[in-house]
C-alpha positions in Angstrom: 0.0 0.0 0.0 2.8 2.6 1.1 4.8 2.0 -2.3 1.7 2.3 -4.5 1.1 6.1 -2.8 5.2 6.4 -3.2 4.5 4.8 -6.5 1.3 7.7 -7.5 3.3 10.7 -6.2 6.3 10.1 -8.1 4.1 10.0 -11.2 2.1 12.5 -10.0 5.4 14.8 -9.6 7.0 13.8 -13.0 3.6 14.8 -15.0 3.7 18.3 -12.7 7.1 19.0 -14.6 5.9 17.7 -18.0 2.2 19.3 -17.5 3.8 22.3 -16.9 6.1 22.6 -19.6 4.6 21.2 -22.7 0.5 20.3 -22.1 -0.3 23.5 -20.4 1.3 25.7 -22.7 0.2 24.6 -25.6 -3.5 24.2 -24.4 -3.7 28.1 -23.4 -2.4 29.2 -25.8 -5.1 29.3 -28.0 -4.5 31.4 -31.5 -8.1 32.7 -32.0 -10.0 33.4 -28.2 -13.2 33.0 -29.8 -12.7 29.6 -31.5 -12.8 26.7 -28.8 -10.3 24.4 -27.3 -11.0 20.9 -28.5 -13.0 18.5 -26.7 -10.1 16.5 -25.7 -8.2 19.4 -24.4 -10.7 20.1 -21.6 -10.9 16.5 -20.8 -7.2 16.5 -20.5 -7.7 20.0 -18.2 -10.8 18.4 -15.8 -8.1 15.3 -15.5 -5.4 16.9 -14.7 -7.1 19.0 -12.2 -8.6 16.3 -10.7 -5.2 14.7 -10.2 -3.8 17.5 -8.7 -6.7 18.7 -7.0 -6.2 18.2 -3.3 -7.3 15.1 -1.3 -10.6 15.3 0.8 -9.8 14.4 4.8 -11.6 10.9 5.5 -15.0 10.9 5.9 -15.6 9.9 9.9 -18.1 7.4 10.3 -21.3 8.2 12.5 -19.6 5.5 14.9 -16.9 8.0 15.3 -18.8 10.8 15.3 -20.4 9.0 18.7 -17.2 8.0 20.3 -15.2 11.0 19.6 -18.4 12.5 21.8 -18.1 9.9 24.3 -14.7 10.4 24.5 -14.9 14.1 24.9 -17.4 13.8 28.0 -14.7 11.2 29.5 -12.0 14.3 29.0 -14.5 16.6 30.8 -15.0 14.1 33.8 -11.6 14.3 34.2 -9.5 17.1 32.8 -9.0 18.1 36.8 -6.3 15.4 37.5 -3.1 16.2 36.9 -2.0 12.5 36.2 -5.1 12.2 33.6 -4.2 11.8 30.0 -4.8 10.2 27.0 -3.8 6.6 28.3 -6.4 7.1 30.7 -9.2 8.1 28.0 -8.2 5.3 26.0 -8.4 2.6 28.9 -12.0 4.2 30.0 -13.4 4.4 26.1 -12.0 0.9 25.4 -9.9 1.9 22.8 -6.4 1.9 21.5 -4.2 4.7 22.0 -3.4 4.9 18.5 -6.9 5.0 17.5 -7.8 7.7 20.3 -4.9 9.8 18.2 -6.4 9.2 14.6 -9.6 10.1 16.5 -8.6 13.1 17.3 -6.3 13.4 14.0 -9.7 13.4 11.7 -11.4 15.7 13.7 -8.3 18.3 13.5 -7.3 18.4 17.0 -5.1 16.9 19.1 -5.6 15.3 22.9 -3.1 18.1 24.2 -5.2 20.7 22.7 -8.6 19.5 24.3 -6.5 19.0 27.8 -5.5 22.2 28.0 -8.4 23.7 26.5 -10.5 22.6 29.1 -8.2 23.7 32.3 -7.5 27.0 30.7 -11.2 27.3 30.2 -12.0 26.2 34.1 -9.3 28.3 35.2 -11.1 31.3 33.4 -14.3 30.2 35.1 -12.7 30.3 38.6 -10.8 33.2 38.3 -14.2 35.0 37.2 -15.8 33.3 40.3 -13.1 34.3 42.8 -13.3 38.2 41.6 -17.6 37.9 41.8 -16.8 36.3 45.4 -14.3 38.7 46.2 -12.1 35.9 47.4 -8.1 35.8 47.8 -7.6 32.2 46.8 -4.1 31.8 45.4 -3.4 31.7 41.7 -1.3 29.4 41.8 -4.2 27.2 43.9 -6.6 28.0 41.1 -3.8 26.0 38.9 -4.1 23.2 40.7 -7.7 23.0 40.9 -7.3 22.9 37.2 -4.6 20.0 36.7 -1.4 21.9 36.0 1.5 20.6 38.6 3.4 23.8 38.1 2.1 27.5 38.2 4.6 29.0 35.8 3.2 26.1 33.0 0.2 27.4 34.1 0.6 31.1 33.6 2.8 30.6 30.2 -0.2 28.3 28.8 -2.9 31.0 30.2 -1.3 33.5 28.5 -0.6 31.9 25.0 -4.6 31.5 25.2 -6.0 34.4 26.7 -3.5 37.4 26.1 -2.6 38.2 29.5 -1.6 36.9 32.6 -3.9 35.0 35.0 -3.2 37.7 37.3 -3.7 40.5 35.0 -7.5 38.5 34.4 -8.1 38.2 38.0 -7.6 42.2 38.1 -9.7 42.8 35.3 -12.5 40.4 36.8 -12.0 42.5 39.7 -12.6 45.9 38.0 -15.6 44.8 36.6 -17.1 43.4 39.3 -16.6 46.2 41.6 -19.1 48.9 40.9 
């Protein structure tokens, strides 16, 4: 299977250079605009772009569609733990880790990505909740709560996502909750 696709792109690659050179040339340039290319000639241009058009992703199954859910509520359950990853979700859903991966590969994502996605977005809840409270819980606490062992990861990985620094958001919440 791997040496046909070798096998398709290395033909693929030697009609670019030829397409390019010869076939294209001669089938714009057309003498007369108004009289038409050939029949043949536009076969020759829907097949080439098909060839070179790019590939469709996959289609995912409905099955996958249902698991790739499942699997997203098992992240949710337990995206607090710092020891949870995808190992974990694999076990739980019954699944390979490879195929949790190319689960995750077809719908454009990546395990990390969803991890961090939901403690960043929990840590954004909870530092909205302490400034409505009016509490002095600890950042670095709030990290924890979260599932990051380290509040520098934390604050690095807050503000590649947000803009700003978990501090700087717990000051804003602040501002706009006192009227």
């Amino acid at each position: 299977m791997r040496a046909a696709g070798r096998l398709v792109r290395a033909w693929r690659k030697r009609l670019r250079c030829v397409c390019s050179s010869t076939l294209f040339g001669r089938l714009t340039k057309v003498a007369d605009p108004l009289r038409p290319i050939p029949t043949c000639s536009w076969q020759s241009i829907d097949l080439l772009g098909a060839l070179f058009a790019p590939s469709d992703p996959s289609p995912v199954s409905r099955h996958a569609d249902k698991l790739f859910a499942r699997i997203r509520g098992v992240f949710k359950d337990g995206f607090a733990d710092p020891d949870f990853g995808p190992r974990e979700v694999a076990a739980v859903a019954g699944i390979s880790l490879r195929y949790l991966q190319k689960l995750f590969t077809a719908h454009g994502s990546t395990c990390s990505e969803l991890i961090y996605s939901l403690r960043l977005d929990h840590a954004a809840r909870l530092l909205h909740r302490r400034a409505s409270l009016g509490t002095s819980q600890p950042l670095s606490e709030i990290a924890y709560a979260c599932g990051f062992r380290d509040y520098t990861h934390f604050a690095r990985k807050f503000r590649q996502r947000f803009g700003h620094s978990p501090g700087a958001a717990a000051r804003d919440a602040v501002a706009l909750a006192t009227p």
